[in-house]
N, C-alpha and C positions, 0 to 999 in steps of 0.2 A: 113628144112626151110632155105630160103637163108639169108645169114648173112644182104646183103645189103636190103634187104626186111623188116628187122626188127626193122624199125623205128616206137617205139611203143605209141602209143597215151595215153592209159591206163590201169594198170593191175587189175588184180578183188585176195586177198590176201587174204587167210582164214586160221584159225588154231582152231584148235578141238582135243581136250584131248578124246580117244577113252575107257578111261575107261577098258584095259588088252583086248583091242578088237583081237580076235574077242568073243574072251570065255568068260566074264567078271568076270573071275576069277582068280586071283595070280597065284596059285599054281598047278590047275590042269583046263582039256581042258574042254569043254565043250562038249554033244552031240553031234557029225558032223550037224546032222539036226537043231540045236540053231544057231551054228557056221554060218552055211549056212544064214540061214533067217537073222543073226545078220549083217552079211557084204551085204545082196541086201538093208537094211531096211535102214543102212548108207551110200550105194550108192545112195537112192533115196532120204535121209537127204540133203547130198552133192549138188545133182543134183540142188534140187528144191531152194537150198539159191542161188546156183550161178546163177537158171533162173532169180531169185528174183533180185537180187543183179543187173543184167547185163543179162535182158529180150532177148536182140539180138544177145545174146551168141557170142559177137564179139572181146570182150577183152582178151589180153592173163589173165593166170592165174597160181600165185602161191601156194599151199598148205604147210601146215607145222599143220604136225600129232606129235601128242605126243600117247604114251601106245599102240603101236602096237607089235605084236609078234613079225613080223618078214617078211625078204622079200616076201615071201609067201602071209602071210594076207595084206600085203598092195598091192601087186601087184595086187591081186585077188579085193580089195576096188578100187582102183584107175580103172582099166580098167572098172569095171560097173558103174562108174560114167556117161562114155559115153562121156567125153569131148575130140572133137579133139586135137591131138598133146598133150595129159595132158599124161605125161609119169612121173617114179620116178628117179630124179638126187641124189640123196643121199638117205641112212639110216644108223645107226649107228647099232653095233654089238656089244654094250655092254655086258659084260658077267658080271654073277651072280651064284657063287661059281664053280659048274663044267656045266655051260651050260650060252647058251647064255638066257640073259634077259630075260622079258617078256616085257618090256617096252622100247621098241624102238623106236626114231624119226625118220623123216619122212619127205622131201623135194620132191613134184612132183611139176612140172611145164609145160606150152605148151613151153615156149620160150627155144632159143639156151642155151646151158649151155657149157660155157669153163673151168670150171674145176668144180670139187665137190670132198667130202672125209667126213669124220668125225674124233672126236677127247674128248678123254676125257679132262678134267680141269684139271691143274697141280695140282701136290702133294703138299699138302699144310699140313700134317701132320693131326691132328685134325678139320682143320679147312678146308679138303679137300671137297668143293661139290660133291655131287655125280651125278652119269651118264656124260654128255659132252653136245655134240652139234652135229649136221648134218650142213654143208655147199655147199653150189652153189653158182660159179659166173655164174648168166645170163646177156645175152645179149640183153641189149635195142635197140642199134643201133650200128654203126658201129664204134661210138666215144665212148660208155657209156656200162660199165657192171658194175652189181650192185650185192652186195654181200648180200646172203641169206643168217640167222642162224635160224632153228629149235629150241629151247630150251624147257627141261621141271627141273623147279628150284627145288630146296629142299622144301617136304615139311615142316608143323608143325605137322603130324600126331605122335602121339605119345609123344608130347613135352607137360609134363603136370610139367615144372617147370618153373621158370624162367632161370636159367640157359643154361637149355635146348631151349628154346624159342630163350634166344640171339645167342647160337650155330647155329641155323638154320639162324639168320637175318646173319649172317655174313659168311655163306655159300653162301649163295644168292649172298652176296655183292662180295663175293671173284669171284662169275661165272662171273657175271655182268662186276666186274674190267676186268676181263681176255678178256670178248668178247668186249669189247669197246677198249682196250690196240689193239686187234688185228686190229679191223677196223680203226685202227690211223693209224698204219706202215705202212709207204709207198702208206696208198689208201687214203687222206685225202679226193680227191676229188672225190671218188665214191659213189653212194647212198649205203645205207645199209636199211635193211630191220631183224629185232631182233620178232620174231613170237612166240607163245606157252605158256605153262601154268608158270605163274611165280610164284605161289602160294605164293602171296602176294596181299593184297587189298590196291589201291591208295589213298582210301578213307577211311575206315572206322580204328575208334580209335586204335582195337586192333591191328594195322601194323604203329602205327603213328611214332615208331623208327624206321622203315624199311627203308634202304639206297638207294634203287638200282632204285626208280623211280627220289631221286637226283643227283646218279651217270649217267642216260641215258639224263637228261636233260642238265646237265652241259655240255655232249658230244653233244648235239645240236639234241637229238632226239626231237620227235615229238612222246607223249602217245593218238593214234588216237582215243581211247577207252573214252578220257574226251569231247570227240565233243556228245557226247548222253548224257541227264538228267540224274540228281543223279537214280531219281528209270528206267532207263533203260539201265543202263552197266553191271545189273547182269547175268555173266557167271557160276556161281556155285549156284544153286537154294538151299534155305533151307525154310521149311517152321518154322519150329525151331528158326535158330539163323538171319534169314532172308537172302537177294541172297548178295553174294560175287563179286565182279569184280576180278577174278584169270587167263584170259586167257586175251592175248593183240598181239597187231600189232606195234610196236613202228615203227616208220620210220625218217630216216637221208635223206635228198635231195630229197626228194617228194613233192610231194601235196597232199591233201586229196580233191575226189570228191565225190559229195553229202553225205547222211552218211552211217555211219555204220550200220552195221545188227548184230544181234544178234537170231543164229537159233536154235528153240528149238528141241529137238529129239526124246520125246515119250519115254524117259527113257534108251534109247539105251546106256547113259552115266551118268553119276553125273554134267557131263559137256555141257555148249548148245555151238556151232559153233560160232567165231567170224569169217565176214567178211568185206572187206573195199578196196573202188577201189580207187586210187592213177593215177597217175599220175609225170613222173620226172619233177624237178624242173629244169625250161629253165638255161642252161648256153650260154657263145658267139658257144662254141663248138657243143653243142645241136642244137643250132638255126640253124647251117649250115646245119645241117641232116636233117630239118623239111621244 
């Protein structure tokens, strides 16, 4: 695409926790033939939010995948989607004792990308979060590139103390501090875009100590996930303890246009699809590109 071409009206921004896709299993693979039906069933998942989302399939678009294997299975996700120019600018390579991950993030986009990498979160001894982040600068126009972060947070699996519990709140907060510290230096004036499973709920009592939806606001994010009614932001279904809001799109120097989507998937995951078309926030130097 040409750079000067890429004066972009509005992007369509989705993130979806794929649940160890493609196998949805931890530790071992699944059938080739489950594998198989599991990555068309999610490309037709994919497909049909972003027709929903953005009928005239005309908007660029960002993805940000959490729990994929690896370049492999997202390559192989991303191309049966079918959407033009949607190619993958980052995945991380996290590794997990003598191999890599199961649980890798995940940056595809149609737009320019001038740079992209990934990165774990510093050491922070005890209090280190675990996995990192995937990054992309894309290019909106020829004035504006906006900086992508993938993220998938610590969860509470397994945290059945209190102790334990704040362990986890203050992992989160330490990821959270770290990607906001970065989007200050030197880019104050760039949009930023923070996508993925945060596994923390904005709303409900048992996250009501949880920091990191007042560490994104104080940095002047926008939680685009609070524009839908209490009973429709749930991304993590329970019929038990009831649905969760754990997967979000926060955005810095955007707009939010009409609303959000929330896609469900047939069980393909634990997790349903958030999407949310945006739009940059006019500046003097915008306006000249428009």
């Amino acid at each position: 695409m040409n750079f000067l071409a890429a004066i972009v009206a509005a992007v369509v921004v989705g993130t979806w926790n794929g649940r160890w896709f493609p196998s949805g299993r931890a530790e071992h693979r699944a059938n080739p033939a489950v594998e198989e039906a599991t990555v068309s069933a999610a490309a037709e998942m994919l497909r049909g939010a972003l027709a929903k989302i953005d009928p005239g399939g005309t908007n660029e678009v960002i993805l940000c995948l959490n729990e994929i294997r690896g370049p492999v299975s997202a390559s192989n996700l991303i191309a049966r989607i079918g959407r033009r120019n949607l190619a993958i600018a980052a995945i991380t390579r996290y590794r997990r004792r003598d191999r890599f991950d199961m649980q890798q993030d995940v940056i595809a986009t149609t737009l320019p990308v001038a740079s992209a990498g990934w990165s774990r979160w510093k050491n922070m001894r005890e209090l280190t979060p675990p996995r990192g982040y995937a990054f992309a600068a894309v290019v909106l126009n020829p004035a504006t590139t906006a900086d992508v972060y993938a993220v998938h947070l610590k969860s509470n699996y397994g945290a059945n103390t209190d102790a334990k519990r704040e362990l986890n709140r203050q992992k989160r907060a330490r990821a959270v501090e770290q990607l906001v510290e970065r989007a200050r230096r030197g880019r104050e004036a760039r949009p930023v875009i923070v996508a993925g499973d945060l596994n923390a709920d904005r709303w409900r009592k048992e996250f009501s100590e949880e920091r990191i939806f007042d560490i994104f606001e104080q940095a002047g994010f926008t939680n685009t996930l609070s524009l839908l009614p209490a009973d429709g932001r749930g991304t993590y279904p329970s019929r038990k303890w009831g649905d969760s809001a754990l997967d979000y799109v926060m955005i810095r120097g955007f707009n939010v246009l009409g609303t959000p989507l929330i896609a469900a998937n047939d069980g393909l995951s634990d997790h349903f699809a958030v999407f949310v078309t945006i739009e940059q926030r006019q500046t003097e130097t915008t306006k000249r590109w428009n």
